[in-house]
BALOBA-1460 file (C-alpha; in Angstrom, 3 decimals):
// residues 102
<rec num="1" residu="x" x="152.064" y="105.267" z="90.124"/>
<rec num="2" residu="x" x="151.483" y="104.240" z="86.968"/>
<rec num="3" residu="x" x="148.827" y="101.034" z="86.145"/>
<rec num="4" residu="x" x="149.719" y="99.163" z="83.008"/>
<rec num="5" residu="x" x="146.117" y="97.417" z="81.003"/>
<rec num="6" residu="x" x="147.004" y="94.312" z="82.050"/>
<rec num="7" residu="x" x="146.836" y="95.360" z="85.506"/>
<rec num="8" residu="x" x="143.533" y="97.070" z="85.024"/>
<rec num="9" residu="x" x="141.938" y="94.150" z="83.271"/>
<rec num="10" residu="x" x="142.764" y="91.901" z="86.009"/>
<rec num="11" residu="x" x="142.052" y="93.901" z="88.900"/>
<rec num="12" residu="x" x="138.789" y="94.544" z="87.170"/>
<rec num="13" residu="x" x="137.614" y="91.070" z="86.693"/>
<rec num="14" residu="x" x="138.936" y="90.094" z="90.020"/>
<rec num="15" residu="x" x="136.676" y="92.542" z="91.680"/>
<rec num="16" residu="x" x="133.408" y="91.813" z="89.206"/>
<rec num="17" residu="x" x="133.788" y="88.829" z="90.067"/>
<rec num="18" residu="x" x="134.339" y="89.023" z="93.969"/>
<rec num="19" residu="x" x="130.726" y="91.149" z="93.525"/>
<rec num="20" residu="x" x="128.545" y="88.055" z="91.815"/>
<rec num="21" residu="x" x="130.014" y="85.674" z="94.136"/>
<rec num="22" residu="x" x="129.242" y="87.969" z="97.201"/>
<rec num="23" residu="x" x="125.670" y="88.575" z="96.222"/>
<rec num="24" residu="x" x="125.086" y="84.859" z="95.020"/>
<rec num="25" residu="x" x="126.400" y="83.724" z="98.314"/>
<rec num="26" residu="x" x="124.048" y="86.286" z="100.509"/>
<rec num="27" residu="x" x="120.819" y="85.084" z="97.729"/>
<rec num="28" residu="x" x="121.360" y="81.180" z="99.435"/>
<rec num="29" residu="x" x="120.655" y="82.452" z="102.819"/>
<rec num="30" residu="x" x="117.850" y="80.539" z="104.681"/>
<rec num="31" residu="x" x="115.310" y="81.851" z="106.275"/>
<rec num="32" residu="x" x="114.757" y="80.968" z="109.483"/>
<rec num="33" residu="x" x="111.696" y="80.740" z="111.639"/>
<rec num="34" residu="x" x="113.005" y="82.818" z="114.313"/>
<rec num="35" residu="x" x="113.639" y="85.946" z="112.008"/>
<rec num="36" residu="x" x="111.740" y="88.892" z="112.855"/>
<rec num="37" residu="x" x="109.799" y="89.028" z="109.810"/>
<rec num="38" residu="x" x="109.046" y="85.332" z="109.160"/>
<rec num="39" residu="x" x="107.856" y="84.784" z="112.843"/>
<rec num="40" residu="x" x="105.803" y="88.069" z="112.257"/>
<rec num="41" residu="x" x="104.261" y="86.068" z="109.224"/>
<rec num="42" residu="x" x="103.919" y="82.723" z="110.739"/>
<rec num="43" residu="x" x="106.643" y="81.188" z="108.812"/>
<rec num="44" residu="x" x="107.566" y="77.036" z="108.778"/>
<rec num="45" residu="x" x="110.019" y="75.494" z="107.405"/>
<rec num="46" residu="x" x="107.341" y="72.619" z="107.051"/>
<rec num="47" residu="x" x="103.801" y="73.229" z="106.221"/>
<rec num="48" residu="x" x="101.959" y="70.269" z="108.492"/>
<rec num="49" residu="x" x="103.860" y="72.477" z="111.369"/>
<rec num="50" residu="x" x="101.687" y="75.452" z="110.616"/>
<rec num="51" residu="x" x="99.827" y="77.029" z="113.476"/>
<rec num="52" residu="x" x="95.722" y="76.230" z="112.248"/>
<rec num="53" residu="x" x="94.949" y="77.878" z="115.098"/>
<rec num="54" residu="x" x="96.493" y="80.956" z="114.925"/>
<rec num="55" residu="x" x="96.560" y="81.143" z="110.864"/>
<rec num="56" residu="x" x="93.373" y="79.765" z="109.875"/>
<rec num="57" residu="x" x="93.713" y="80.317" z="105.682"/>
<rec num="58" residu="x" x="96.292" y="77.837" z="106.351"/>
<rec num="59" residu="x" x="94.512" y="74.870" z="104.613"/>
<rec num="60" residu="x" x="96.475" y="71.470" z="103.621"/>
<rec num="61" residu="x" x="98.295" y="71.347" z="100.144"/>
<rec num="62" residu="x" x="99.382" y="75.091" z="100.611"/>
<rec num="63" residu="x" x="103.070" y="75.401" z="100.272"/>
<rec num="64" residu="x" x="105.892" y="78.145" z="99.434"/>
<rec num="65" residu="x" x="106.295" y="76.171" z="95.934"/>
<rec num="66" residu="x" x="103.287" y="76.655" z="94.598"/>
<rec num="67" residu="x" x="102.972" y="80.329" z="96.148"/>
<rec num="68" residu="x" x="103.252" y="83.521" z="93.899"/>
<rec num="69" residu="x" x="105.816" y="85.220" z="95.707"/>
<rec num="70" residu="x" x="107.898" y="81.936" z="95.332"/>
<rec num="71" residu="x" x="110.571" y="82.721" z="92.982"/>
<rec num="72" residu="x" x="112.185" y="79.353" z="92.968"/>
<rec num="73" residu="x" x="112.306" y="76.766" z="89.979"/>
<rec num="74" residu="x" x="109.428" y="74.219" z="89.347"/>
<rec num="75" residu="x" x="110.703" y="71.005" z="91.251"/>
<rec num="76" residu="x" x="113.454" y="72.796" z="93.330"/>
<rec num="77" residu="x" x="114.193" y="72.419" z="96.733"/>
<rec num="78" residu="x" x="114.297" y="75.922" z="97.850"/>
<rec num="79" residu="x" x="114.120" y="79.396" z="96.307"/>
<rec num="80" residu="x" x="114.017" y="83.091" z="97.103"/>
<rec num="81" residu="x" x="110.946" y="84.696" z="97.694"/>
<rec num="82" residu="x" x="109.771" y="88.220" z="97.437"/>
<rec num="83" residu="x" x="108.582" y="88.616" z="101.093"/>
<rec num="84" residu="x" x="112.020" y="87.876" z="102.003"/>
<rec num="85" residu="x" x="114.493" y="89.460" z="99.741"/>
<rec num="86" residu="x" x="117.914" y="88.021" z="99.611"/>
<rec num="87" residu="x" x="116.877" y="84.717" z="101.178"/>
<rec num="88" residu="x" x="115.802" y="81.629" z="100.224"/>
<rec num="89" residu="x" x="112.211" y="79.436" z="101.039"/>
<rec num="90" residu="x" x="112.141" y="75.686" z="101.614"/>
<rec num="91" residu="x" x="109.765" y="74.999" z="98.767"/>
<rec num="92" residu="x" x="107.514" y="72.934" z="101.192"/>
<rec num="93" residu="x" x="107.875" y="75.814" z="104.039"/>
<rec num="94" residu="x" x="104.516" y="78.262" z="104.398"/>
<rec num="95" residu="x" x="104.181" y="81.674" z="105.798"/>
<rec num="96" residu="x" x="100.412" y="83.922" z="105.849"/>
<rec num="97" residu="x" x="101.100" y="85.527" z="103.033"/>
<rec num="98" residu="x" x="100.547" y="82.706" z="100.654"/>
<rec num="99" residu="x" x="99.070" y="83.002" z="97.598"/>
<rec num="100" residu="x" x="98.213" y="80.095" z="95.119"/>
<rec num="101" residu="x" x="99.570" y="80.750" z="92.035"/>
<rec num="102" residu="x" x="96.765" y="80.779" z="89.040"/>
């Protein structure tokens, strides 16, 4: 069978692009409370809601926003962060592995 360019350019760029949406699509996931790792961490999606009895470093102001692992914008609602690769933090969620950024 044979493939003209035109063919081959188009069935390239179809499929590039079918890759950057797939992995910007799986990149928005939420995380969610309930995961496996995030309940293992003590992960909220609010940070008022965090367990002060269980976590005590929690202490009031601390947020994923202004964590270092937060990999989100300045200002943005949520973002991914590097304890949970491939998903995305609420920017006022907080989990036990926060650290304030310097």
């Amino acid at each position: 069978m044979k493939h003209s360019r035109r063919q081959f350019i188009i069935l390239s760029t179809t499929g590039a692009t079918a890759l950057l949406l797939n992995s910007k699509v799986q990149a928005q996931t939420m995380v969610s409370p309930s995961d496996p790792e995030a309940a293992a961490l003590g992960f909220v999606s609010d940070a008022s809601k965090a367990n002060k009895a269980k976590y005590p470093q929690y202490a009031a102001g601390q947020k994923c926003g202004s964590c270092v692992l937060y990999q989100g914008a300045a200002g943005s609602a949520d973002g991914p962060c590097g304890l949970f690769p491939g998903k995305h933090v609420p920017s006022n969620g907080w989990c036990s592995g926060y650290t304030k950024k310097s």
